[in-house]
N, C-alpha and C positions, 0 to 999 in steps of 0.2 A: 514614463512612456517608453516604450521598446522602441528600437530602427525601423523595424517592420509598421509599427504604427504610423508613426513619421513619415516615410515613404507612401503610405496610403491614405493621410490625410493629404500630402503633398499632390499625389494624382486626382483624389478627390476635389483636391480646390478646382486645376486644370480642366478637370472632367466638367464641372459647373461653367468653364467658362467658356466651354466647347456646345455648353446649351444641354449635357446631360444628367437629368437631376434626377433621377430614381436610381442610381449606383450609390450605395453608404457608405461610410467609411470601409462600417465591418464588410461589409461586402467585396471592395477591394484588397481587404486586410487577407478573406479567407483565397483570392486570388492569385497572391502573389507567392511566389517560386525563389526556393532558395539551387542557383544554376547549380550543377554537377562539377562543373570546374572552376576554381577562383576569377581565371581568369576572364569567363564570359561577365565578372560582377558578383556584388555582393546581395542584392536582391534582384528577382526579373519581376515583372508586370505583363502577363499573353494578355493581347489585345482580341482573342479572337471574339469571346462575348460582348463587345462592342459595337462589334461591325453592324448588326440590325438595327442597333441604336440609333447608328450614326450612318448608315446605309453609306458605310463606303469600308473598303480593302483594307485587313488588321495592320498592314503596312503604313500604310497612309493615314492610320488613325497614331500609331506609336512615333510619327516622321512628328504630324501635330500636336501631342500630348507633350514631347519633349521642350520643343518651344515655351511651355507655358510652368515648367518647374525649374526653381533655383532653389539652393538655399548651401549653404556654406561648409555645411557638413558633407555635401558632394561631390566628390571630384568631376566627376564626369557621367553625365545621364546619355546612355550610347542605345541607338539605335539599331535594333539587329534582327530586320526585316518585322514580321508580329510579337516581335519581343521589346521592350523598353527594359532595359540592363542598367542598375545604379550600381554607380562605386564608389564608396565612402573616403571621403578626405582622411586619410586613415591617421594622422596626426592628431587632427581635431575628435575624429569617435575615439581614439585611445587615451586622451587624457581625459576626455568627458567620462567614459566607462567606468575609468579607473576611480577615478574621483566618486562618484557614483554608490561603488561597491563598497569600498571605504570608510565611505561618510554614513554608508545606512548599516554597513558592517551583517548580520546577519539578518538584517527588518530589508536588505535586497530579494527583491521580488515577492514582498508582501503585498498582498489586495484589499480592499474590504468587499470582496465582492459577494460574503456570507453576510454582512452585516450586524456582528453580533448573533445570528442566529440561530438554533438549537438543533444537532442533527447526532438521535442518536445511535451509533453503530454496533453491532453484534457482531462480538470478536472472539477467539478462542472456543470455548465453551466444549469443554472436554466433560467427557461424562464421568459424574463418580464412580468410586470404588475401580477405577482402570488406569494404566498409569498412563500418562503423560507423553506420547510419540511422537514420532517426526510427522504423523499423520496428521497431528494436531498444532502444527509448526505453521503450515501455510494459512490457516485462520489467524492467526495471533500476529505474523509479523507483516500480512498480507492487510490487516484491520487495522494496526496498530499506524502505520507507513501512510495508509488512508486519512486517519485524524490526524495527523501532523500536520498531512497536508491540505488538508477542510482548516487546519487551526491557522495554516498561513495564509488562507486567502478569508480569515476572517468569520470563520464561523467558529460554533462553539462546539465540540465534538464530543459525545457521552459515552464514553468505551463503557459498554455491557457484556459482562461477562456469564453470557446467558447457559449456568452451567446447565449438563444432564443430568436431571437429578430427580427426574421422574419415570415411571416407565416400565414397564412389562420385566426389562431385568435386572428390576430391582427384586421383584418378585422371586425371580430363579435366584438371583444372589442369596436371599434370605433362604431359600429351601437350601442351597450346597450348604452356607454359614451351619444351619439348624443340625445337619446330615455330617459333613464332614469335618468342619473348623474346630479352631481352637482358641479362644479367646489372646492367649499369652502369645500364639503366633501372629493374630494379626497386630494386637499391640507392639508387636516388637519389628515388623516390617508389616505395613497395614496395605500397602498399595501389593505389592509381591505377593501377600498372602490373598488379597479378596482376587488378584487378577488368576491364580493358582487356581482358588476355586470357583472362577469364573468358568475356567478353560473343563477343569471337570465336570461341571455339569453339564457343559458341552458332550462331552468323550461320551458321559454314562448315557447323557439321553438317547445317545444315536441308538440304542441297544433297550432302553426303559420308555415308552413314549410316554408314558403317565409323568415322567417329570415336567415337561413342556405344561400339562396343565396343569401341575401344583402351582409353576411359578406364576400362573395365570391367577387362579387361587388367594397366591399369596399378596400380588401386586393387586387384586380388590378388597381384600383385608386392609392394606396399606391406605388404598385412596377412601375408603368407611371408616378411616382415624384408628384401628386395632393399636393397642397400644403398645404389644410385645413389633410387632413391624416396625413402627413409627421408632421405637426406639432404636432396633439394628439399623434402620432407614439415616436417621439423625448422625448414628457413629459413624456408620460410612462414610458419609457427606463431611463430616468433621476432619477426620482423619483426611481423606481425598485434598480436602481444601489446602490444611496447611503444608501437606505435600508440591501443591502447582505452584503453591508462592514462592517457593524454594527457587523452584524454575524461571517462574516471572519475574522475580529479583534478579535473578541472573541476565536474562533479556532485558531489563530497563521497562518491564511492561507493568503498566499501573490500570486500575480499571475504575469507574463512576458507580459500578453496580456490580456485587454478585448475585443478584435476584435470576434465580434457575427456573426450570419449568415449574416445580414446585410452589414457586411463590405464587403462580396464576390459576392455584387449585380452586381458590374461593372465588374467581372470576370469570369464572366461564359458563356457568350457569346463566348471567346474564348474557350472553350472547346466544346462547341455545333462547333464550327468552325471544332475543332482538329479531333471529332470524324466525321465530315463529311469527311473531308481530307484523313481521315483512313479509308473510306468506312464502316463503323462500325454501323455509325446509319439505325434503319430500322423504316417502318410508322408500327404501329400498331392499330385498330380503334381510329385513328386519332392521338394518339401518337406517340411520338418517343422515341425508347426503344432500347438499345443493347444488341441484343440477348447473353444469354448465357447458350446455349442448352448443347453444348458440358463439362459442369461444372454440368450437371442435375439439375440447378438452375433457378428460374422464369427470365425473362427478366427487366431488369435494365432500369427501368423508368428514361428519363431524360426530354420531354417536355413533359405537360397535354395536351389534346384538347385544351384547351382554349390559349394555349402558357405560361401558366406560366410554372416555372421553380419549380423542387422537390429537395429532401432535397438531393437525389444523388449527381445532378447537383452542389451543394452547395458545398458537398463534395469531390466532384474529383476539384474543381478551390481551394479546401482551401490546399488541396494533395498539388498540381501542386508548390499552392504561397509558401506553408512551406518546400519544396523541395529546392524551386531556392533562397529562404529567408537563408534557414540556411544549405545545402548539411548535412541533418541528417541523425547520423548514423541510428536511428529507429526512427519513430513516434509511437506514444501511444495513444488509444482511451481509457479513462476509461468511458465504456458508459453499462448500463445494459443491462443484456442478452438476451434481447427480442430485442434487436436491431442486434443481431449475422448474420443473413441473411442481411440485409443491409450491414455491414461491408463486408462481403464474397465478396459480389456483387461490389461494391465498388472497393475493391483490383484487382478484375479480371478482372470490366473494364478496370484499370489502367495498369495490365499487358498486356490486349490486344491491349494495345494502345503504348506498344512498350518499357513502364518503365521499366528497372530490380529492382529500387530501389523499387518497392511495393512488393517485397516480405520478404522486414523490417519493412513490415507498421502491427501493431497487436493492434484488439482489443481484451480489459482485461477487459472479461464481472464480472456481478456479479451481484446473486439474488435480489430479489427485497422483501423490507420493509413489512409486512405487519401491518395490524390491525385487530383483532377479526381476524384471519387468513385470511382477504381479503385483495387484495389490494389498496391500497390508492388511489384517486379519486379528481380532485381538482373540476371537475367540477361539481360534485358531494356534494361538499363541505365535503367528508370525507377524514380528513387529520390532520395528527399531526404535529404543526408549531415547527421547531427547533429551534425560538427563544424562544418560551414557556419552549421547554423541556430544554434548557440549565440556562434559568433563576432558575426554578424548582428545578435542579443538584445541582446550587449555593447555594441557600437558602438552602436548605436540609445540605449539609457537610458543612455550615453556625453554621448550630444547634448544629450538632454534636461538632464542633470545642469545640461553646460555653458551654457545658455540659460537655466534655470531657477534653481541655485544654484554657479555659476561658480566660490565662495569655500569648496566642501565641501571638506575634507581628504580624503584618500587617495581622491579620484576612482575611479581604477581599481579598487581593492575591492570600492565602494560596486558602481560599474557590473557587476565580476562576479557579487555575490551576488544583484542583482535582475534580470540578464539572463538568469543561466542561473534564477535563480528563477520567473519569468517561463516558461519555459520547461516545465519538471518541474511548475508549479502547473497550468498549462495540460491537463495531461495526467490529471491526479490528482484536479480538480473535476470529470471525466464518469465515471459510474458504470462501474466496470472491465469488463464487459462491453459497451456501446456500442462501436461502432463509431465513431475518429475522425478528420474531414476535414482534411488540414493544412492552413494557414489562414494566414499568416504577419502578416496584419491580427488577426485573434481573438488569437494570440500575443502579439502583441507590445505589444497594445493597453495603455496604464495606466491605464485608468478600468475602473470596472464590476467583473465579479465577476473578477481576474484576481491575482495572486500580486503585484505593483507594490503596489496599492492596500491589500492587507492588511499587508505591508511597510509602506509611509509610512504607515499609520494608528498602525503599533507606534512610527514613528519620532516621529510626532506629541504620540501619549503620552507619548514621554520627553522631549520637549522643552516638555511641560506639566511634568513634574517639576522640569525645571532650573529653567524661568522660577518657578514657585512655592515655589524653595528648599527643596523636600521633600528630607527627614531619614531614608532608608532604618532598619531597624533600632529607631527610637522604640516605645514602647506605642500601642497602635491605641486610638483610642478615638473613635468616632462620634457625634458630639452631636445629637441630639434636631432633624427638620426640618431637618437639613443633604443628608439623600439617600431624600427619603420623595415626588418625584415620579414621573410613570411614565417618565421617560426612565431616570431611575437605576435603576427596581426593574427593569425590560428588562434592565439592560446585568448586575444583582446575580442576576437568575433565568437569562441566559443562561452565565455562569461558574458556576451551580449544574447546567447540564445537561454540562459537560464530563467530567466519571469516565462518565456514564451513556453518551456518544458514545462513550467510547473505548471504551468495555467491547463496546456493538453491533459498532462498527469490528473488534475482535478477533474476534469469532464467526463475521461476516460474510466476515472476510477482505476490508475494503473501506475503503481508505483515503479514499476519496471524501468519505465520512463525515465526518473531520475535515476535509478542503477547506471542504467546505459549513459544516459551524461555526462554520471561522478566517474567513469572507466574512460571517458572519450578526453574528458578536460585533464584527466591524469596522464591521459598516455599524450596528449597536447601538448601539456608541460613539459613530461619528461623529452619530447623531440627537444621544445625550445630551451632545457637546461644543457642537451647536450651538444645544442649546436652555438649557442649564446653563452660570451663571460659575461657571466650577472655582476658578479663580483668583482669588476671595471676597477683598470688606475685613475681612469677620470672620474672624480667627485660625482660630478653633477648626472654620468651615466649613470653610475652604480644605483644613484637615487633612484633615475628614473625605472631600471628595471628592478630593482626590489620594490616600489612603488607597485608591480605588475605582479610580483610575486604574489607581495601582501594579499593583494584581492584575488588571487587564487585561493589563499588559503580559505579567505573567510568563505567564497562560493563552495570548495571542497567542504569543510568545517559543518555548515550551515546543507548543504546534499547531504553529506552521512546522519545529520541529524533526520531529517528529516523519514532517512527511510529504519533509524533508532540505531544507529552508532555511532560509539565514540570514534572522537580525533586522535587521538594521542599525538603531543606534542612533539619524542623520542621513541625510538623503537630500536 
């Protein structure tokens, strides 16, 4: 149970015995106010929604509520005018904390509030035959950041890696391949060579318009099983794959499924079926589209003129299969937000067609990458390759290692997990929705609020354990004036607000949330190491504050995890 709980079960007993019984726990839980200044207290209670309850002045109702709460973990419950101000017996919440983090070690701020069950996420999902961007960065570590944290509050998270691997330019890819390639070039750089000829078919079409419908052409050869398509189609897709893995290895990123659009070719017939059954589909200049007037929303394309199938179609048969596949609590689209009107559409047809369960179904957009403030362009060929920038990362805090601590052991590790950390933290401290500039200075920067510096802070900490001979495992026990200034009570009330971030984080669907945290509990620490000797002549001190240490590290440790980076113990 968090402080915050505590304090609004406390007001809630009070509240009942003041004769008001329709205020809930959670209800005074979502009330209460963390003050602006320490010293007004460590949680406030506004009395002002009270007052009709209790048909008397938020004053006079905080003067009586006070009266009717004790409890030992309190210092002092202060009255300050429609405010009721708690301040924590800071002795007693810092060795209970401590004790707390310790003992659950990283299972601190675990829930079962999924219960075991099934929710699966759509992460990544870069298209083949293209390489690999920083465009394609904010899916993957934005998806990835999300199931850690559905895994810690107890659910089961399905990372799907729902590649492009269907689609009209597959079509154009096959005409340039036919037209311009060369077999031994793309074998020998496969992603550089199809994205080359990606780009040109681009260039010639502006000037040939007849290419635009060969690739059209070519992409319903492909979905009629041709078998010369199907097989350029396969190599592409081959190739492409083991190229991301390269990448994903790099990231620490693992996935449940690479089932792409293609996998949902043989199931979407039933769903053209289902919505005819449902009276649902209408013709539209020679479409067929499900109107969704009544939502003030365009009409939901599902077959072209031509009879091919759109990326709708795709995604109500991929709904339908992960529905009957796993009965999930929630599905998750991490898909950017120029994609929001498709999802809407998407949802509604599925509610119209009789699901209750689409109203679990949520996409968790978020801005889009730019460069020189535009946006990135493959066919364009303006684009930043995330294998470049992560290589980039490495070598750079490579350097520094070597200039700075020359004599670290396994060098290269070290420089992997902070370079690409570095990287993904970069991404995951702006709120998923902003819009972001790539920056290769703000990246890679180690000072400030950046993924480096909360890393060496976790590393700092434990190389305050080694030098102070701290004894993992002992009885905790905090002696009296050892951790009772305001540097310590900061760093003991910031590891008291982590369950309560992660639990917002889960609701929000915003890993940002614990970014902002793991940067706030860092630069926390680093106040209280440089205003506090940890490392005390007296025994029983020293204990106590590496006791405070420890459980910083495991909350740091267990935050970078969660948003997928390493700790490293030296740096």
């Amino acid at each position: 149970m968090s402080y915050k709980q505590l304090v609004a079960e406390k007001i809630n007993s009070a509240l009942t015995q003041l004769g008001v019984e329709d205020f809930s726990t959670e209800k005074v839980l979502d009330m209460l106010e963390t003050p602006p200044n320490p010293k007004m207290g460590d949680v406030a209670f506004p009395c002002f929604q009270l007052a009709k309850a209790l048909r008397k002045a938020p004053p006079m109702i905080s003067q009586e509520l006070a009266g009717h709460i004790q409890d030992p973990l309190f210092k002092e419950v202060q009255v300050a005018g429609p405010y009721l101000n708690f301040f924590f017996n800071q002795h007693a919440v810092t060795h209970n904390v401590i004790q707390t983090v310790i003992s659950q070690g990283s299972a601190y701020g675990d829930t079962n509030i999924g219960q075991g069950r099934n929710v699966p996420i759509d992460l990544s999902s870069p298209n083949i035959a293209k390489p690999f961007s920083m465009g394609h960065l904010r899916s993957t570590v934005i998806g990835n950041a999300t199931a850690n944290i559905l895994s810690k509050h107890g659910y089961q998270p399905i990372r799907i890696n729902h590649l492009g691997d269907w689609g009209t330019q597959f079509g154009k890819l096959i005409v340039a391949y036919k037209k311009w390639g060369d077999e031994e070039a793309v074998k020998a750089e496969p992603i550089k060579e199809l994205l080359t000829l990606y780009i040109k078919f681009h260039e010639e079409a502006e000037h040939d318009k007849s290419l635009e419908d060969q690739g059209r052409e070519w992409f319903k050869k492909l979905e009629d099983g041709d078998e010369e398509a199907k097989h350029l189609w396969q190599w592409f897709r081959d190739e492409s794959l083991q190229e991301f893995m390269k990448i994903y290895d790099l990231l620490g990123v693992s996935f449940d499924s690479t089932a792409g659009e293609a996998f949902y070719n043989d199931k979407m017939d039933r769903i053209v079926d289902l919505l005819e059954q449902k009276g649902l589909l209408t013709e539209s200049e020679g479409a067929m589209v499900v109107s969704l007037e009544e939502y003030d929303m365009p009409p939901c394309l599902i077959k072209k003129r031509d009879g091919a199938t759109l990326y709708a179609t795709r995604d109500l048969a991929a709904a339908l299969y992960r529905h009957e596949e796993f009965d999930f609590a929630k599905a998750l689209y991490c898909v950017g937000g120029e994609q929001r009107l498709h999802f809407q559409q998407v949802f509604k047809v599925l509610e119209k067609m009789g699901y209750d369960w689409a109203k679990n179904m949520h996409h968790i957009p978020f801005g889009m990458m730019l460069k020189d403030g535009k946006k990135m362009s493959t066919r364009k060929g303006k684009v930043v390759l995330l294998e470049e920038v992560l290589a980039q990362a490495i070598h750079d805090v490579k350097q520094v290692i070597e200039e700075k601590n020359p004599t670290l052991a396994d060098k290269d590790a070290v420089s992997r997990q902070v370079g690409v950390g570095a990287v993904i933290f970069h991404d995951l401290k702006h709120f998923r929705l902003n819009d972001i500039n790539f920056s290769w200075e703000e990246m890679l920067t180690f000072e400030g609020e950046t993924g480096p510096y909360v890393q060496y802070t976790h590393a700092r900490a434990c190389s305050l354990l080694k030098r102070g001979g701290y004894v993992p495992g002992g009885e905790i026990n905090i002696v009296e004036g050892a951790l009772e200034g305001d540097e310590s009570w900061a760093v003991v009330t910031e590891l008291l607000r982590f369950p309560e971030v992660l639990e917002r984080a889960l609701e929000d669907f915003d890993p940002s949330q614990v970014a902002r945290y793991v940067i706030l509990l860092a630069q926390t620490f680093n106040k209280f190491y440089a205003h506090v000797r940890i490392v005390a002549e007296d025994e029983a001190v020293k204990e106590s504050r590496l006791h405070l240490v420890a459980a910083v590290i495991e909350v740091l440790k267990e935050g970078l995890r969660l948003l997928g980076l390493q700790a490293p113990e030296e740096m």
